[in-house]
Every structure is written in C-alpha cells, then in structure tokens.
C-alpha positions in Angstrom: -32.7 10.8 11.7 -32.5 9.7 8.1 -29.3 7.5 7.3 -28.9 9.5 3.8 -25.3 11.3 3.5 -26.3 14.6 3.0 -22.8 16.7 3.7 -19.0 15.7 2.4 -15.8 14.9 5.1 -13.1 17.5 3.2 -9.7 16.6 5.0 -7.5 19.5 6.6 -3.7 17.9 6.8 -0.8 19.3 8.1 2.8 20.0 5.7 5.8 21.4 6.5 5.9 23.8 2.7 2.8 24.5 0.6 4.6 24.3 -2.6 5.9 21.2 -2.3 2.6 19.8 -1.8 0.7 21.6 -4.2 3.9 20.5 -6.9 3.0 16.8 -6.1 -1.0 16.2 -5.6 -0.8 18.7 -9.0 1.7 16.0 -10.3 -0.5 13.1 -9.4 -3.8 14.8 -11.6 -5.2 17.0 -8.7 -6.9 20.5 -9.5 -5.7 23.6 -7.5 -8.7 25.3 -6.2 -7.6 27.7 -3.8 -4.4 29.4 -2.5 -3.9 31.7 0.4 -0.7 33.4 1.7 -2.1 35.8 4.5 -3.3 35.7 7.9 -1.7 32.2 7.1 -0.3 29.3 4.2 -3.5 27.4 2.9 -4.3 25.7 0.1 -7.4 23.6 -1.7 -6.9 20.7 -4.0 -9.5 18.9 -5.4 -9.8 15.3 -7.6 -13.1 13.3 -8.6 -12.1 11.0 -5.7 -11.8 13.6 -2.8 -11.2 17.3 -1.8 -8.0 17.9 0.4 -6.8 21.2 2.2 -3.5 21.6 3.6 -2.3 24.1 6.4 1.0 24.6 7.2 2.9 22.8 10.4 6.3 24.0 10.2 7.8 21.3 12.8 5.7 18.4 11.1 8.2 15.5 10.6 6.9 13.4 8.1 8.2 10.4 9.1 6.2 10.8 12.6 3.1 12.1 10.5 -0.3 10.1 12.2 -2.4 11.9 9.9 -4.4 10.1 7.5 -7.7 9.8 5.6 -9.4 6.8 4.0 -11.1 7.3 0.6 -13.5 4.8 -1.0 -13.6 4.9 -4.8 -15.7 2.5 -7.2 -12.7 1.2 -9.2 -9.6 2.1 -7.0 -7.2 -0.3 -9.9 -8.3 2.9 -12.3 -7.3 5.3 -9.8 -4.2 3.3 -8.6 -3.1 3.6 -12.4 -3.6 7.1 -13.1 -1.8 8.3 -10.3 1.3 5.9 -11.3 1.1 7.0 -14.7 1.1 10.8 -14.0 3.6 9.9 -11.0 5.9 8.1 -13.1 6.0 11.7 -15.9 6.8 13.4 -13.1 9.4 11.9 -11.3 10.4 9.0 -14.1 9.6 6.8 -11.8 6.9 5.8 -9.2 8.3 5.9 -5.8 8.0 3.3 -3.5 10.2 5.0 -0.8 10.8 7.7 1.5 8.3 10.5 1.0 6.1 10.9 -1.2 5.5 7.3 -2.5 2.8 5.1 -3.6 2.4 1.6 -2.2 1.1 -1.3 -4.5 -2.4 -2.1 -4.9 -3.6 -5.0 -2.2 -6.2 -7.3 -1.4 -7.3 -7.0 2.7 -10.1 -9.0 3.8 -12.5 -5.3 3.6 -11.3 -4.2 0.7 -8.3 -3.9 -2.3 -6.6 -0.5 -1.4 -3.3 1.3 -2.3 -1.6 3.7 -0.1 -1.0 7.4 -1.1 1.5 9.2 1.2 2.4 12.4 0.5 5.2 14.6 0.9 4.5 15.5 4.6 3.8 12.0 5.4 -0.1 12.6 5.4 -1.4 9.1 4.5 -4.4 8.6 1.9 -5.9 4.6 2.3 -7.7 4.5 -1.0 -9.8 1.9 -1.4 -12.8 -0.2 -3.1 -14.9 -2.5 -0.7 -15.5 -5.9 -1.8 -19.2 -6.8 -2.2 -18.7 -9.4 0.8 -15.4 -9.8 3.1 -13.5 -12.4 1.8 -9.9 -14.0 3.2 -7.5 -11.7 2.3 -6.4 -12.3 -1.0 -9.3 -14.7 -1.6 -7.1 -17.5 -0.6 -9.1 -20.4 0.3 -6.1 -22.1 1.8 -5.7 -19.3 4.3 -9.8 -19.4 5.1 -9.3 -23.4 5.5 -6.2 -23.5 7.8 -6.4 -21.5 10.9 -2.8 -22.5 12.0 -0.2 -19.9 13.4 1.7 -19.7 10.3 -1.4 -18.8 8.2 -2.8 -16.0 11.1 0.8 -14.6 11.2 1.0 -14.5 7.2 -2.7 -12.9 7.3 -0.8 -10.2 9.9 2.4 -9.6 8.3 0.1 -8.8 5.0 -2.1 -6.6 6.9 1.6 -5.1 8.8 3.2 -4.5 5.4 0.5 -3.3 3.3 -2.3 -1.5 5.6 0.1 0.0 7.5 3.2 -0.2 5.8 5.2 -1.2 8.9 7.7 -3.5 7.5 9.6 -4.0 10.4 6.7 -5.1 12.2 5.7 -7.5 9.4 9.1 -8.9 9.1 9.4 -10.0 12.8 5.9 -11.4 12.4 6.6 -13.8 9.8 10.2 -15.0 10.9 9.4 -16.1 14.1 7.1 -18.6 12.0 9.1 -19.5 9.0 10.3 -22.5 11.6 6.7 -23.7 10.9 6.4 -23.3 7.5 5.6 -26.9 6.8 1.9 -26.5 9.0 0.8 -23.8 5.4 -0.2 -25.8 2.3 2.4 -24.8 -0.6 0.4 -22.2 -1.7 0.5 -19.9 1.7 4.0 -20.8 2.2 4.9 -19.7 -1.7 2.8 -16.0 -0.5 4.7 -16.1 2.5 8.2 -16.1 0.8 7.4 -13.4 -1.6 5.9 -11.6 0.9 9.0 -11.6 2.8 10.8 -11.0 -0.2 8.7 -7.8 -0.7 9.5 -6.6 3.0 13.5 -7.4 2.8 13.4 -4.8 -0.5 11.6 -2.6 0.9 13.6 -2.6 4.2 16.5 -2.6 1.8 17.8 -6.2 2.3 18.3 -7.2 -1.1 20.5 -10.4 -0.7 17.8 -11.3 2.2 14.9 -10.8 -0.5 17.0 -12.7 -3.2 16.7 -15.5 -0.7 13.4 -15.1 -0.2 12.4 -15.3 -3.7 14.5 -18.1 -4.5 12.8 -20.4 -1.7 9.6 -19.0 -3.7 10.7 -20.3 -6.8 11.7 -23.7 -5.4 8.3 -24.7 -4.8 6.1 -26.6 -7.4 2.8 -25.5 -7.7 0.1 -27.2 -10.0 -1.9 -24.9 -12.7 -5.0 -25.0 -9.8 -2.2 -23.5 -7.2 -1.0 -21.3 -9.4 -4.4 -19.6 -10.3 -4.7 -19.2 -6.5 -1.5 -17.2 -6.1 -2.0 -15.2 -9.3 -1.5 -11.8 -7.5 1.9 -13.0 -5.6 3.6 -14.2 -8.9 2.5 -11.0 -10.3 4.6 -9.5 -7.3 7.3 -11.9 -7.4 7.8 -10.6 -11.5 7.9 -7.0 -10.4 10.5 -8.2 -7.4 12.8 -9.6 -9.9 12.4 -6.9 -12.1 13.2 -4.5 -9.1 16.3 -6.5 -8.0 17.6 -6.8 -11.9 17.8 -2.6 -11.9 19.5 -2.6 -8.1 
C-alpha cells in the first residue's frame, strides 16, 4: 500500500453549547462552514491549519474533558501569534486560565507546540516538529547531565506544558529542589522559573515571587545566558504578570 496521505483526519469534539463554541474558534480567526439545529446541534469550523466539528454533549464537564487532537503546522510561532492577537480583541486579554485559554508556546524534545483549549475543555496540541529531536529546549546542559534533578526538570517541563498538569509538575520538581546543586547554573536557573511559572499558574503568587527571586540570584555568563534565552524571556512575562496581580 502506498505510504502517500491521500484522505484528511477532520476532528468531531464534544461541547456542552454550540454558540459558545462557534463565538470563540470564530473569535480566534476560524471560518463557520456549517450549522445545523435539527435531528440534532452540529456545527463545522474550518482554519488553514485544520477543520473541526462540534456535537453537542450536554453533561460534558470541561474540566474532565479527555478529548483532544494534535495539529502539525509549518510555522506554529505564526499561528501561536494570530490566535493571541485576535484572542486578545476579543477578550482584551489572552487567557491563560480556566476555559478557554491558550498556553505559551514551548520547546519539547519532538517539537515547539502551544496548547489551544477550548471552551468545553477540548484540547488542540499545535505544533511544528523539529528537523531532528533535540533536548528539550536545546539545552545542552540538560543532554550532558543525566542526574535526577535534570530528568525531573525534563518531566516537570513536559508535566506543565504538554499536559498542563501543574500540580503534577510542581510535586515533581520540589521533591528535587534539595538537589539542586547536582544541575549546572543554567538548569537550576530553568528550574526556578519554571517553578515560578507553575506557582502562578496554580495561583501561588508569593511562592512564584520566591521562585523568581532565587532565579534572579544566580549569575550567569553572556554564554549561559544565550542558553536560557527562552526562560528569561518567561521570567520577563512572570514579572510583568506579577506587577498587574
């Protein structure tokens, strides 16, 4: 059998009301295509990226939603960017919280993604592979130093942003923080705003405060900085966050 993709995957999710869906993937840039109100609720979106139907599940609770679809894109930080911009004239803000929100773009070791979740706690992983896996990221410290406190970092990172389960990711990392000394400045400096990132988002702001300052405290050379460019970016958006609390 030839390997060519010759048909497309269209995902059928579940939501509790059909307007408020349709109000917020129309919000984020998506096309309605189709609408139906008899035998039963159904709808068609559709977006360059992917093509999404929704049914209606009256006794969906978001919160235990399981449903989810990845989509692979060619240049997911464009994506990432639209949807924030059309989020944020929508809502005046991008939301980061409760449902829907929009998590931040990531490095895994398969690919940088974001996650979309939607109103009925449907979950869209959209992402760009890299060209080769890499450590996640690209943290040569991380690759070179297979110690627990670098495998529980490269979990809690996978906890928090593949999955979003910050609780998970926050147990993860302080059972280790006793052995932060055994990570090279540069994976412990990750690991604190990580943790900082978690406490906010797990509402723990004096926890995160803490956090970020033990971040701050370290001294990193212009070569160590260059490898943590993405967490400093993250640690400016956490002190931005924490100056509007």
């Amino acid at each position: 059998m030839s390997t060519n993709r010759i048909g497309v995957a269209i995902p059928i999710l579940p939501c509790k009301s059909i307007d408020e869906q349709l109000d917020f993937y129309q919000a984020l840039g998506f096309e309605l295509t189709y609408r139906q109100a008899k035998p039963n609720l159904y709808a068609c979106v559709r977006h360059p990226i992917v093509e999404l139907h929704f049914f209606v599940l009256k006794q969906l609770e978001p919160a235990n939603s399981y449903s989810m679809c990845y989509v692979s894109v060619p240049d997911v930080d464009a994506v990432y960017q639209e949807f924030c911009t059309n989020l944020k004239k929508a809502y005046q803000k991008v939301p980061s919280k409760g449902f829907p929100r929009i998590t931040k773009l990531n490095n895994l070791s398969e690919d940088r993604r974001f996650n979309l979740i939607d109103p009925a706690g449907n979950r869209l992983l959209i992402g760009q592979k890299h060209a080769s896996p890499r450590p996640i990221q690209n943290n040569q410290s991380i690759a070179v130093q297979p110690s627990r406190f670098a495998n529980a970092f490269e979990t809690a990172y996978r906890l928090a942003y593949a999955k979003d389960d910050f609780a998970a990711a926050a147990r993860v990392l302080d059972l280790v923080f006793s052995k932060a000394e055994e990570g090279s400045a540069t994976l412990r400096y990750q690991a604190y705003v990580l943790r900082a990132d978690v406490a906010i988002s797990m509402d723990e702001l004096n926890l995160a405060m803490a956090f970020i300052r033990e971040a701050e405290k370290l001294s990193l050379s212009e070569h160590e900085l260059e490898e943590v460019v993405e967490a400093t970016g993250r640690l400016n958006d956490l002190n931005t966050t924490l100056g509007q609390s």
